[in-house]
Backbone as ProteinMPNN parsed JSONL, in Angstrom:
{"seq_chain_A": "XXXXXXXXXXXXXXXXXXXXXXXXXXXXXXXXXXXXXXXXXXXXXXXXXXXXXXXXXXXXXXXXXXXXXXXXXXXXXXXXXXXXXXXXXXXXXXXXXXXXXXXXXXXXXXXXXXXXXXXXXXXXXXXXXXXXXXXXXXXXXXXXXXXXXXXXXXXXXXXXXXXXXXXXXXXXXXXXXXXXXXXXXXXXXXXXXXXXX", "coords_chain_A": {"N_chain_A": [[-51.429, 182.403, -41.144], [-48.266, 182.572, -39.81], [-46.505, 179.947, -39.477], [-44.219, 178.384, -36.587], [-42.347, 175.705, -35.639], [-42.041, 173.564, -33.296], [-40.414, 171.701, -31.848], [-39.458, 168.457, -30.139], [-38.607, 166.283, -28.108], [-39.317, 164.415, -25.113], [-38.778, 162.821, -22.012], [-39.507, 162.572, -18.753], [-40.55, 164.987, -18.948], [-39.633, 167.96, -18.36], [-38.484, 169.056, -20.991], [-40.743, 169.029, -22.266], [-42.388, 170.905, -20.478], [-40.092, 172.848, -21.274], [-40.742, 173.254, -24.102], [-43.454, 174.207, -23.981], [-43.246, 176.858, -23.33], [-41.45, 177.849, -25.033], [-42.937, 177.688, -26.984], [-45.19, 179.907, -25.889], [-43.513, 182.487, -26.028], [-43.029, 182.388, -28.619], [-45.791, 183.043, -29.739], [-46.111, 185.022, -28.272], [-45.443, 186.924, -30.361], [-46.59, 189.127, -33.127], [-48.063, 187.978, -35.724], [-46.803, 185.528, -35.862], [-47.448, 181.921, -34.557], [-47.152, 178.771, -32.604], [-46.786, 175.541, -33.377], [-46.764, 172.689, -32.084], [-44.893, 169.675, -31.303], [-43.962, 166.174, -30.707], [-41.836, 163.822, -31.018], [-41.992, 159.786, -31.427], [-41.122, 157.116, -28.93], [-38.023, 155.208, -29.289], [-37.119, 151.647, -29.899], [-35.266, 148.959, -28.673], [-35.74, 146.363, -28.811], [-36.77, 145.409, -31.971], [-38.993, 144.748, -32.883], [-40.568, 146.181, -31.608], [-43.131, 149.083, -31.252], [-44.69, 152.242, -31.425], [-47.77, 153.545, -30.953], [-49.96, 155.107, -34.054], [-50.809, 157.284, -32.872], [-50.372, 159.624, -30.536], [-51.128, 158.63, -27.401], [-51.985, 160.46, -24.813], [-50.862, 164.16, -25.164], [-48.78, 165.688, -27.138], [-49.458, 165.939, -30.65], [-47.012, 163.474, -32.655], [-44.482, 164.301, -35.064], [-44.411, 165.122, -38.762], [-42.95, 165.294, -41.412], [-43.811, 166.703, -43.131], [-44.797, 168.73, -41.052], [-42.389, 170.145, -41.133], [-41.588, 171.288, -43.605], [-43.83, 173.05, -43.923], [-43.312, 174.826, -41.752], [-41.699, 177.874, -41.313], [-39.983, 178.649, -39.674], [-37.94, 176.43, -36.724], [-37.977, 174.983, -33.707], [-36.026, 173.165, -31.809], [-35.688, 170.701, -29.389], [-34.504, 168.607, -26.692], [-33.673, 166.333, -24.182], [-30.438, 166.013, -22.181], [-28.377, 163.348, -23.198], [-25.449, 162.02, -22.768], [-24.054, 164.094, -23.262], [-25.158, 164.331, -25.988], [-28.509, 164.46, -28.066], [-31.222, 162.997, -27.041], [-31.721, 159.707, -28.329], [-34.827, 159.297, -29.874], [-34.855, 161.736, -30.904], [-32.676, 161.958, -32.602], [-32.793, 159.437, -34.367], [-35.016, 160.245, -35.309], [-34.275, 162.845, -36.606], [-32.629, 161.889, -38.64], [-33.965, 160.755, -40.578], [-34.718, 162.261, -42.294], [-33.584, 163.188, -44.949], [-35.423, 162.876, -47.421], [-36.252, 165.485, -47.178], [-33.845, 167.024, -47.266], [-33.088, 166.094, -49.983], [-34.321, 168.0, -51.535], [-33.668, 170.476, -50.701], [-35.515, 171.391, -49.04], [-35.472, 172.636, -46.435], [-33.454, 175.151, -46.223], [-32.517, 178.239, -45.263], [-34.15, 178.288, -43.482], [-34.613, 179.48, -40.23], [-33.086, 178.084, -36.765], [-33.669, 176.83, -33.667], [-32.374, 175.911, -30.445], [-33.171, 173.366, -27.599], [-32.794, 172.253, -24.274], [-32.531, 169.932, -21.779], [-30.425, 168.992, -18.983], [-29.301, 166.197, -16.332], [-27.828, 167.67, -14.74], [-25.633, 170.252, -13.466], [-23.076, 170.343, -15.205], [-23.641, 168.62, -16.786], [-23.842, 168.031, -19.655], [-25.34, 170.328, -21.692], [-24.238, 172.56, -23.119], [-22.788, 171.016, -25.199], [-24.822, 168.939, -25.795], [-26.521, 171.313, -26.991], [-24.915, 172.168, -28.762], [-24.551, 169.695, -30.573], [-26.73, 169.22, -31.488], [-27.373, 171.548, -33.299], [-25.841, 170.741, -35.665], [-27.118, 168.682, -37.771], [-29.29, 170.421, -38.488], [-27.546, 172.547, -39.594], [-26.379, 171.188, -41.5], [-28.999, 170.649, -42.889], [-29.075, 173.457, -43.763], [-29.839, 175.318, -42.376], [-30.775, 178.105, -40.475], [-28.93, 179.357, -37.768], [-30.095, 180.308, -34.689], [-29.42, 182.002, -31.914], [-29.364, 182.851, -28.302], [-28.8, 186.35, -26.712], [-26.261, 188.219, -25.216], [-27.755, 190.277, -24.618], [-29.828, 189.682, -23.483], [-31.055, 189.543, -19.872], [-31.495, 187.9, -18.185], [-29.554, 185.676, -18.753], [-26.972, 186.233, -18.315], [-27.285, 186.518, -16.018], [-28.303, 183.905, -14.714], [-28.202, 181.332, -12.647], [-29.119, 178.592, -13.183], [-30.067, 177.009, -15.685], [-28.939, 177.791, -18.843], [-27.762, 179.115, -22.091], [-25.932, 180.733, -24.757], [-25.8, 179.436, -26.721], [-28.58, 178.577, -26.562], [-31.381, 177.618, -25.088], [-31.779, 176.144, -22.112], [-31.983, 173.731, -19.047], [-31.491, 172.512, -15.595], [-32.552, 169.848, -14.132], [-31.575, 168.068, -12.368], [-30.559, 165.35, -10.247], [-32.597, 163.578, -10.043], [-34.86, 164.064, -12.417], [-36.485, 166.356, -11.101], [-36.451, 169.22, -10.528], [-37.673, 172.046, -10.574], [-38.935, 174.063, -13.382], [-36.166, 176.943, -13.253], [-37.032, 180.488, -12.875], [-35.489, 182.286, -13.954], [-34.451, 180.251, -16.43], [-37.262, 179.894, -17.131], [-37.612, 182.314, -18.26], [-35.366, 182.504, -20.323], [-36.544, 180.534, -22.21], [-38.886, 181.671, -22.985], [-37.628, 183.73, -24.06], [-36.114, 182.746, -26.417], [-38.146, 181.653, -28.088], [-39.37, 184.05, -28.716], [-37.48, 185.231, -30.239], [-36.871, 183.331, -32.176], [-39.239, 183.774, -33.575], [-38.972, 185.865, -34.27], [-36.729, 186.638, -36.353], [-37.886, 184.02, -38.278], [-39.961, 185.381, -39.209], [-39.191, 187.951, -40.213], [-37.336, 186.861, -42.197], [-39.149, 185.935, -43.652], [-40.228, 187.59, -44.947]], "CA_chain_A": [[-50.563, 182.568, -39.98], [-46.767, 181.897, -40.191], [-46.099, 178.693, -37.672], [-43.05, 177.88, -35.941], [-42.964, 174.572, -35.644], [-41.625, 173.283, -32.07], [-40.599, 169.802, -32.081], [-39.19, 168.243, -29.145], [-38.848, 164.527, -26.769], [-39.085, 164.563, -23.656], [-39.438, 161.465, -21.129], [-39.607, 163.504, -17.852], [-41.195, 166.452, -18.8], [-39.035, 168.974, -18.368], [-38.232, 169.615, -22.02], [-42.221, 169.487, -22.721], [-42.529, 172.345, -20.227], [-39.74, 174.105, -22.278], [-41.328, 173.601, -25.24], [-44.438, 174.766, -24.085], [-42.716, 178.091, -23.093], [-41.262, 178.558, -26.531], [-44.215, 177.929, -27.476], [-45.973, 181.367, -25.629], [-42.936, 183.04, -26.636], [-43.587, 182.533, -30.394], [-46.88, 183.242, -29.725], [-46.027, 186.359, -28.306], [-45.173, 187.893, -31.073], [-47.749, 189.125, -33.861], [-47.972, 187.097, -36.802], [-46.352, 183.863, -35.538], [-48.432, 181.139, -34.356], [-46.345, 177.901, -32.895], [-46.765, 174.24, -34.14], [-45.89, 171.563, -31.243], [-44.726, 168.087, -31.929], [-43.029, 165.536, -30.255], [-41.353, 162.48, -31.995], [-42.117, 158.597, -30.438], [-39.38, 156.535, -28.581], [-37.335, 154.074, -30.098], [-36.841, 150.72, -28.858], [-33.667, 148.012, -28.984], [-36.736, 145.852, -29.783], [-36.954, 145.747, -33.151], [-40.515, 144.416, -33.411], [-41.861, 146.759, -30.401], [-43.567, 149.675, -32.309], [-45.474, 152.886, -30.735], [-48.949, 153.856, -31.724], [-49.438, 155.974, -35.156], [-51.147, 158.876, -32.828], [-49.922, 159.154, -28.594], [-52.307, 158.22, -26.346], [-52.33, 161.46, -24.487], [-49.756, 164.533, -25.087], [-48.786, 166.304, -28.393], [-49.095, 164.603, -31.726], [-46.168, 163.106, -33.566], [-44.311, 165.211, -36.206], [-44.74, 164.527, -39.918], [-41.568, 165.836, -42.181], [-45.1, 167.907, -43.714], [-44.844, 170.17, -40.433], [-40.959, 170.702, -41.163], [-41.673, 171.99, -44.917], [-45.095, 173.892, -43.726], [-43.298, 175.926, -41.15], [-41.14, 179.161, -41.536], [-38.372, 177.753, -38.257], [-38.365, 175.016, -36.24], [-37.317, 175.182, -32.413], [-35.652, 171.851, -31.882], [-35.35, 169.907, -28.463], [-34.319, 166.836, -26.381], [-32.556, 165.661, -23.038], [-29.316, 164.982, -22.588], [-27.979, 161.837, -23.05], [-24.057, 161.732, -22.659], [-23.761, 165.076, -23.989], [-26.034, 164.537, -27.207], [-29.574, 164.569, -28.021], [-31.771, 161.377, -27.233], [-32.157, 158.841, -29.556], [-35.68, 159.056, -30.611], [-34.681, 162.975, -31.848], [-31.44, 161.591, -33.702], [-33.485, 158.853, -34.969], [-36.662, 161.25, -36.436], [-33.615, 163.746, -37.815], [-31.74, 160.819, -39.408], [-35.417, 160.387, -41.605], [-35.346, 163.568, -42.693], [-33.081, 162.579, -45.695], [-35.877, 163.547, -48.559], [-36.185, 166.837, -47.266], [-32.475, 167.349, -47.541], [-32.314, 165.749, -51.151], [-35.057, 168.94, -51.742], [-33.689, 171.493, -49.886], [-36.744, 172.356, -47.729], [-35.377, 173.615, -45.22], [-32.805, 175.853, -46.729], [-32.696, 179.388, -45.313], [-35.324, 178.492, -41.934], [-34.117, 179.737, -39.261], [-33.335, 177.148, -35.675], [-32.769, 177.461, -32.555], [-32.146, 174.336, -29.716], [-33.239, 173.383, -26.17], [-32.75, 170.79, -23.737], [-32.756, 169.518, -20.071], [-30.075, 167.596, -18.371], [-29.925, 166.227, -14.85], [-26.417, 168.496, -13.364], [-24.639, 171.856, -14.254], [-22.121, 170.465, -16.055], [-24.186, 167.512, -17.69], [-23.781, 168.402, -21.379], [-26.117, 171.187, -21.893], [-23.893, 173.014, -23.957], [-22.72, 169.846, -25.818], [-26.236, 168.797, -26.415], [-26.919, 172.225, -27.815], [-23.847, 172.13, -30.058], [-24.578, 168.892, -31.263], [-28.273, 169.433, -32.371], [-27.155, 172.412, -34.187], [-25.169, 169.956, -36.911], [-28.136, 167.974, -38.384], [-29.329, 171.288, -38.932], [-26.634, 173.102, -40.484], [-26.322, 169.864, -42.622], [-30.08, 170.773, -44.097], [-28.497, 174.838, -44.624], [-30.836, 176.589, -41.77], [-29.886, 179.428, -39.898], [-28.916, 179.249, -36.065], [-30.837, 181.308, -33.619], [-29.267, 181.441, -30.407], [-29.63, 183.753, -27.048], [-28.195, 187.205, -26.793], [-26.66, 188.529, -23.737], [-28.77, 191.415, -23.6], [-31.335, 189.083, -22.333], [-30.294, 189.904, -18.411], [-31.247, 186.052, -17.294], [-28.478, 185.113, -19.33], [-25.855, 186.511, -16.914], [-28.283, 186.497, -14.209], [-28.822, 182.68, -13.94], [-27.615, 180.347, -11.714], [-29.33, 177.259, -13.062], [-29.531, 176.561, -17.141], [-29.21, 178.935, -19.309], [-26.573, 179.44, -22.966], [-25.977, 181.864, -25.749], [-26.444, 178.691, -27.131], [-29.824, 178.385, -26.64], [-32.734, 177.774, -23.418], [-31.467, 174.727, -20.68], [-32.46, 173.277, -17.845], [-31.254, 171.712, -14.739], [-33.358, 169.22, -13.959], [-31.387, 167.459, -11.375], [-30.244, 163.729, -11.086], [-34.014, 163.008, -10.285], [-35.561, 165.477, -12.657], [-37.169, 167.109, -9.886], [-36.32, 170.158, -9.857], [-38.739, 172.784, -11.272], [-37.602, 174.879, -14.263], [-36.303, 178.502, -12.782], [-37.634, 181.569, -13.147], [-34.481, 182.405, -15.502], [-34.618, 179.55, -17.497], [-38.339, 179.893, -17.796], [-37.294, 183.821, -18.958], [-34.529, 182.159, -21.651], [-37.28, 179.749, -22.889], [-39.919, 182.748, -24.329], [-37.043, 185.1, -25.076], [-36.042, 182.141, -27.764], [-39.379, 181.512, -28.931], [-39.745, 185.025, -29.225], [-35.968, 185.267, -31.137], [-37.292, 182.615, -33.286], [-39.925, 183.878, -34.373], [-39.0, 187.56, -34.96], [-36.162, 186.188, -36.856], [-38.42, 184.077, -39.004], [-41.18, 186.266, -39.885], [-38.056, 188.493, -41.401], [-36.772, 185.852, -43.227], [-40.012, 184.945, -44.412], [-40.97, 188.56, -45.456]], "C_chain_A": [[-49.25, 181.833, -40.22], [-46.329, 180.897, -38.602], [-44.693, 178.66, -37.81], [-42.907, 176.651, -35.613], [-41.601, 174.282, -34.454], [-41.733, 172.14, -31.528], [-39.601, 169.498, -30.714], [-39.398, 166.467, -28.718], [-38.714, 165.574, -25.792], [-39.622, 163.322, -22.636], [-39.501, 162.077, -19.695], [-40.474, 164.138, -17.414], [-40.899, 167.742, -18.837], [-39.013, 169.709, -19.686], [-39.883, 169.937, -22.912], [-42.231, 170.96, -22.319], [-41.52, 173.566, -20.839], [-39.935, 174.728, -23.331], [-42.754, 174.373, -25.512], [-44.063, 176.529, -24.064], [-41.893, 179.074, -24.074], [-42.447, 178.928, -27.094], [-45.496, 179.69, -27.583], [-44.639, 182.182, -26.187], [-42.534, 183.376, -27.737], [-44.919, 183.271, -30.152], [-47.187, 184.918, -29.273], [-46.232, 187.603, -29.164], [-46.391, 187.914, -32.721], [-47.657, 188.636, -35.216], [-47.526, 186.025, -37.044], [-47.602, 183.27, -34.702], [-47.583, 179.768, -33.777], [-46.761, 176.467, -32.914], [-46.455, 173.43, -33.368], [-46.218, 170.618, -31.728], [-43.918, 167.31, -31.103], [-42.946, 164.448, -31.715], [-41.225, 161.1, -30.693], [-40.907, 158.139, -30.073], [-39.271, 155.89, -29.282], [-37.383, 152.723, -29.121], [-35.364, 150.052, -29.136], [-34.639, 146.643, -29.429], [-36.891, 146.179, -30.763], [-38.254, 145.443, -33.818], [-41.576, 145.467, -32.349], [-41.47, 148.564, -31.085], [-44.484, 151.1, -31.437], [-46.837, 153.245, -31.742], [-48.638, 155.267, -32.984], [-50.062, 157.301, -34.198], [-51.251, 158.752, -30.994], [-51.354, 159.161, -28.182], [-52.811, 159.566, -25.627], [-50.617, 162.724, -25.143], [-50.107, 165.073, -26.683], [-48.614, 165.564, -29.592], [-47.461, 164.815, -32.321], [-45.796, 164.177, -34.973], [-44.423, 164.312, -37.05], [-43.548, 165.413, -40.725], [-42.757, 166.976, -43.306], [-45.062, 169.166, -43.133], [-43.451, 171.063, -40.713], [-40.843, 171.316, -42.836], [-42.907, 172.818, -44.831], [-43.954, 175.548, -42.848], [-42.331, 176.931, -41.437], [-39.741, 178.777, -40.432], [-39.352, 176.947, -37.751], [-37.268, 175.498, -34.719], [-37.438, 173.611, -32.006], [-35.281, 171.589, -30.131], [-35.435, 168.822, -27.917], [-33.539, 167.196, -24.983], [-31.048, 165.686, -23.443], [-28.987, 164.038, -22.321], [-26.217, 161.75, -23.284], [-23.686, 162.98, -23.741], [-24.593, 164.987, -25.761], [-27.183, 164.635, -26.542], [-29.815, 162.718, -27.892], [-31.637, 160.808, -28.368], [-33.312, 158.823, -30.515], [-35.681, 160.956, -31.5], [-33.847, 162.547, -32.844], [-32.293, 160.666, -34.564], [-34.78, 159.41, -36.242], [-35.451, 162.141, -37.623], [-32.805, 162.761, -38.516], [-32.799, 160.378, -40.393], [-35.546, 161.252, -42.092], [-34.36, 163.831, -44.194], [-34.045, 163.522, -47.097], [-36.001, 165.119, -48.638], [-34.862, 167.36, -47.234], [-32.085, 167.557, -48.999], [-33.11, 167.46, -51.686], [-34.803, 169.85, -51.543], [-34.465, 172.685, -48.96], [-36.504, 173.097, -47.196], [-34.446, 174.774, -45.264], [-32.685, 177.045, -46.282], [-34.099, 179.459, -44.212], [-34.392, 178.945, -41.344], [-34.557, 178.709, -37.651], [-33.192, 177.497, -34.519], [-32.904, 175.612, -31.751], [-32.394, 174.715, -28.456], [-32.72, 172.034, -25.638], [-32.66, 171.017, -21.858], [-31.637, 168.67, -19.859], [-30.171, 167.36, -16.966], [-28.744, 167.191, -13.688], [-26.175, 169.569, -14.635], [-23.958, 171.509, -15.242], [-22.504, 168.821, -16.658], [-24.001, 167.295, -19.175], [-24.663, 169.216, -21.345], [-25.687, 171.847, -23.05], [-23.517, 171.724, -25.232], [-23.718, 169.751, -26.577], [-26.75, 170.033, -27.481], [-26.575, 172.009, -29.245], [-24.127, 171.019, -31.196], [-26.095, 168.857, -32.462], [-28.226, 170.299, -33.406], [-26.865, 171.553, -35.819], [-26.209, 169.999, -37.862], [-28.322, 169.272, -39.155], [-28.901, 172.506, -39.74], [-26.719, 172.294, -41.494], [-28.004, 170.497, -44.13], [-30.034, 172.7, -44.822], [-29.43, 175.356, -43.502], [-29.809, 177.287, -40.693], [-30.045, 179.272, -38.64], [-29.084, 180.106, -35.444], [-30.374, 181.245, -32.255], [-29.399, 182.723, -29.253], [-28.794, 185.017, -26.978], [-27.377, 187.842, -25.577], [-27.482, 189.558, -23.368], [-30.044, 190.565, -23.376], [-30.632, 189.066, -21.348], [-30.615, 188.831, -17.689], [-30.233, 185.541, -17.846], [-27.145, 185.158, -18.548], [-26.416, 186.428, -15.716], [-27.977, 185.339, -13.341], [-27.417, 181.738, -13.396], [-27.712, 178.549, -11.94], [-29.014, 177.683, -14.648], [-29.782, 177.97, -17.919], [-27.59, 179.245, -20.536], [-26.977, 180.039, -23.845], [-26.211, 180.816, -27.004], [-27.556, 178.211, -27.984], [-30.435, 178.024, -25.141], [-31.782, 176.213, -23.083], [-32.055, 175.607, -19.725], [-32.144, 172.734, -17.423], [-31.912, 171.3, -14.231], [-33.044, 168.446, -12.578], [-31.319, 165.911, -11.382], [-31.823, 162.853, -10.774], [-34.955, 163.099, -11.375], [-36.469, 165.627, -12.238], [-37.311, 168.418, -9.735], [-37.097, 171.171, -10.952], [-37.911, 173.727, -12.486], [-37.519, 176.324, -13.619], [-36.547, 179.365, -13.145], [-36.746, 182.008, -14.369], [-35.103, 181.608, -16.608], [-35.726, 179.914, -18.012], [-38.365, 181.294, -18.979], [-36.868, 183.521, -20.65], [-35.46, 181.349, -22.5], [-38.209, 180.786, -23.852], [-38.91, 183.599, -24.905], [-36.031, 184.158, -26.269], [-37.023, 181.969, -28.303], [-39.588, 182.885, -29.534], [-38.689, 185.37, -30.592], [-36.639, 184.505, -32.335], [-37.735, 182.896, -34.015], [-39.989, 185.23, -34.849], [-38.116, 187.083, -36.163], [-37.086, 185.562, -38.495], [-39.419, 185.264, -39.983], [-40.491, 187.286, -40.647], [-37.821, 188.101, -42.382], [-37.78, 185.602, -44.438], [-41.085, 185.982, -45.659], [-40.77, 188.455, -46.764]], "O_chain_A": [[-49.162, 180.714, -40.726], [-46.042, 181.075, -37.419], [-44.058, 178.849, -38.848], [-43.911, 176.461, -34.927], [-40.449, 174.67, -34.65], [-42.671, 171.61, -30.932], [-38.976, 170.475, -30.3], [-40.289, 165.705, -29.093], [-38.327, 166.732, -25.637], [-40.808, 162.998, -22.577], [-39.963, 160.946, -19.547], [-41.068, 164.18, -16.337], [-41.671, 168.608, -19.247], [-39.435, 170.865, -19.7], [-40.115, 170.739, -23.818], [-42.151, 171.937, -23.064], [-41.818, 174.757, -20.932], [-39.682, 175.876, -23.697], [-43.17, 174.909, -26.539], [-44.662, 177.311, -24.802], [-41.692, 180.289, -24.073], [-42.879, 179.995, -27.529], [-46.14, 180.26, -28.464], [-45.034, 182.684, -27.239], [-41.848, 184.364, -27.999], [-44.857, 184.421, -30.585], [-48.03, 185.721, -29.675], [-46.788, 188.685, -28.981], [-46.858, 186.898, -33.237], [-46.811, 189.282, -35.835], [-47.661, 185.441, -38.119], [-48.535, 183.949, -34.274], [-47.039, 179.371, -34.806], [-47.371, 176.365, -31.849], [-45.396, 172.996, -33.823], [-47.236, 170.364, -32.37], [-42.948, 167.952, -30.701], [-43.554, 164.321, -32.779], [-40.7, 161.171, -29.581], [-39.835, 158.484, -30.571], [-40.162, 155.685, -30.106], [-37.618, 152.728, -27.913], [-34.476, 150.637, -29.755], [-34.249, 145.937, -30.359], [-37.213, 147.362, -30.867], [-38.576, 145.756, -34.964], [-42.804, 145.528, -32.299], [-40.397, 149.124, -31.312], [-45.099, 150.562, -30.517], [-46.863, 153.208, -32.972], [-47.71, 156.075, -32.997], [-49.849, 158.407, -34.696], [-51.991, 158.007, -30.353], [-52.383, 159.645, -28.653], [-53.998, 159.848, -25.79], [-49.541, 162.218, -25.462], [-51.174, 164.978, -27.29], [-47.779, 164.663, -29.674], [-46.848, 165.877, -32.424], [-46.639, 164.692, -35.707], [-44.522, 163.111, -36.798], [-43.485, 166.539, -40.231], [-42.351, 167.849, -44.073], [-45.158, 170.256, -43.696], [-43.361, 172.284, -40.581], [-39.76, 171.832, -43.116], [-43.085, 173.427, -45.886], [-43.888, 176.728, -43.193], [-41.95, 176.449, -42.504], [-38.574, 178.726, -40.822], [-40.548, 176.71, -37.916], [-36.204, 176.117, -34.709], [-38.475, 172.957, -31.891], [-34.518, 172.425, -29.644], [-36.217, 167.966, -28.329], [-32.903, 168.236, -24.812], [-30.542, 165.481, -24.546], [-29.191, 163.619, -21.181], [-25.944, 161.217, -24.36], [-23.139, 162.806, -24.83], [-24.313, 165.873, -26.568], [-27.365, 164.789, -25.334], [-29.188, 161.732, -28.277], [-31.434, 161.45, -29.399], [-33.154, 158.484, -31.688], [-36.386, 161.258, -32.462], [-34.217, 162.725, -34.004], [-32.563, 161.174, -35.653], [-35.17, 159.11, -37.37], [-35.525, 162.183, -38.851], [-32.059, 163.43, -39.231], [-32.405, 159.478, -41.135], [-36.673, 161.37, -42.573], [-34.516, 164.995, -44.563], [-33.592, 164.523, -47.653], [-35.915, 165.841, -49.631], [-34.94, 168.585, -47.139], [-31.333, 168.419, -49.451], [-32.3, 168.166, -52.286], [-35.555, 170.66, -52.085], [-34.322, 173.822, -48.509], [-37.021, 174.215, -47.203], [-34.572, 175.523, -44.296], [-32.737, 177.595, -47.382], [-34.88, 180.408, -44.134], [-33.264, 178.879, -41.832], [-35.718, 178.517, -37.293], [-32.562, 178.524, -34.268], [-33.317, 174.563, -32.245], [-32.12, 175.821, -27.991], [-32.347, 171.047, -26.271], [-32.722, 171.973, -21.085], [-31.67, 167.586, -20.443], [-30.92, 168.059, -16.284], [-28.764, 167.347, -12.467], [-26.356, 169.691, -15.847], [-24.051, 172.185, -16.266], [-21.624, 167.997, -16.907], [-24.071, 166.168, -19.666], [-25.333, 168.7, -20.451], [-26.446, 171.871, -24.019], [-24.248, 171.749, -26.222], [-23.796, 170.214, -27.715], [-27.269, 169.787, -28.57], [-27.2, 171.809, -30.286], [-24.006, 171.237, -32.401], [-26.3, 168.591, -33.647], [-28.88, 170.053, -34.419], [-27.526, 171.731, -36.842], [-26.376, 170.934, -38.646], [-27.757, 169.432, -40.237], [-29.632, 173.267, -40.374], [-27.206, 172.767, -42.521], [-28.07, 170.643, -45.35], [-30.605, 173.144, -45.818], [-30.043, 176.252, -44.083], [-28.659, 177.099, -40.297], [-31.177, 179.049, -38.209], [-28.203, 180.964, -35.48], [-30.909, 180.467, -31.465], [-29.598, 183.775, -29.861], [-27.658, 184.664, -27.295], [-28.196, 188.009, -24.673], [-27.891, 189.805, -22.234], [-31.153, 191.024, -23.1], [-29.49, 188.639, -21.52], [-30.108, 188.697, -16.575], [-29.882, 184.583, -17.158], [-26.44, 184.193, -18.255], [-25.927, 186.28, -14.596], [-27.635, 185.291, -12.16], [-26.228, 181.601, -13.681], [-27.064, 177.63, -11.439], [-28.083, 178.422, -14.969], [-30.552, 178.898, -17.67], [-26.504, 179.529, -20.031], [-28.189, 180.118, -24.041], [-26.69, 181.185, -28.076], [-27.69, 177.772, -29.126], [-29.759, 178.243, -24.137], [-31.279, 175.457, -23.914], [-32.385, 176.769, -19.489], [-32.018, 171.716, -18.104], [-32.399, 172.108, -13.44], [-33.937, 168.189, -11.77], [-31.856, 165.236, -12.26], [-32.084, 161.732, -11.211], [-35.88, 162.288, -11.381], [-37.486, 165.162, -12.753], [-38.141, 168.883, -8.953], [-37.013, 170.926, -12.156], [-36.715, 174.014, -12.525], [-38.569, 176.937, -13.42], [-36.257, 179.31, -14.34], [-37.157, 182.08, -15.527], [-35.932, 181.981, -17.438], [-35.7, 180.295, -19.182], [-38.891, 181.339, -20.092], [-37.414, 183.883, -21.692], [-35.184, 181.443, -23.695], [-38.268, 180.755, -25.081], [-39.081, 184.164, -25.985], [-35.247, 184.8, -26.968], [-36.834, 182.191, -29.499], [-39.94, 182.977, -30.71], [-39.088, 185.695, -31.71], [-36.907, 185.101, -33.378], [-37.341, 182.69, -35.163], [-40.822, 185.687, -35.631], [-38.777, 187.094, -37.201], [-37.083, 186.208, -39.543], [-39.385, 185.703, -41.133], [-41.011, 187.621, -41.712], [-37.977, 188.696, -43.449], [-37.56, 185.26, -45.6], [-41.93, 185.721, -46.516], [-41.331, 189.23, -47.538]]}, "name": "protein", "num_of_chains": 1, "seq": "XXXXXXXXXXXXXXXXXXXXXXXXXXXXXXXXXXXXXXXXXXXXXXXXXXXXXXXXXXXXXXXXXXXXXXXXXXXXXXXXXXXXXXXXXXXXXXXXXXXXXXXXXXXXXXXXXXXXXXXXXXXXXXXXXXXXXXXXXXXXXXXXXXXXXXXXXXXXXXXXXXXXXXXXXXXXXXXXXXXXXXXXXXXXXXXXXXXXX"}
């Protein structure tokens, strides 16, 4: 089975439930299979350390699942228009698979959550993209003939899948968004399984 591998933070939740929704939207499609992962937080402690396997929740990636899989559907929060820290942090380790060119010719795509409309969403997208260009993979992003794309009202870029979460994050993901979330997983993984023919 050709995995997708669907890596993600999330302190919230929000960006879990997007990832889960890539997730069926890889899954959708016949001969993909998708791969979830989060990556642990960081601290400003430099001696305070998270367990090697979470307590509850999805395990920890290994730079094993990012040379196993065929794409990778990348997300995070935003944080002042980037990605969190403990994503920048995991892709700032990813160094040997660069010197290798693993990832060379995958195909990506990007999500995220912030808490307002005009939070960084697009930003965040843009920025996650880099890293990734940096290791040579190919950017997957939203089409408008998906009709939530013009539809929505809450998150939603050509980008890639958002979410307005709200300055609580409270607010449920919308029916759109939830739309833009499988019709990238699905993108993803038609995409790959091409690539990979």
């Amino acid at each position: 089975m050709n995995e997708i591998l669907v890596l993600y933070y999330s302190q919230g939740g929000a960006v879990r439930s997007m990832a889960q929704l890539i997730a069926r939207g890889v899954e959708s499609i016949n001969g993909a299979k998708a791969r979830i992962r989060t990556v642990p937080k960081v601290s400003t402690n430099c001696e305070a350390t998270e367990p090697d396997i979470p307590a509850s929740g999805d395990p920890y990636v290994e730079l094993q699942d990012l040379e196993e899989c065929i794409g990778v559907a990348l997300g995070s929060p935003t944080r002042f228009g980037n990605m969190a820290a403990p994503m920048k942090y995991f892709l700032d380790g990813t160094t040997s698979l660069w010197l290798k060119g693993t990832l060379i010719g995958k195909p990506a795509a990007v999500f995220t959550s912030t808490g307002s409309m005009h939070g960084g969403n697009e930003t965040t997208l843009l920025t996650m993209m880099l890293p990734l260009m940096h290791h040579g993979m190919l950017i997957v992003g939203l089409p408008y003939s998906e009709p939530a794309l013009s539809a929505t009202a809450t998150g939603g870029t050509p980008y890639g899948a958002s979410h307005i979460g709200g300055a609580m994050d409270d607010r449920p993901i919308s029916e759109d968004e939830k739309q833009l979330c499988l019709a990238l997983g699905r993108r993803i993984a038609e995409t790959a399984l091409k690539l990979a023919a």
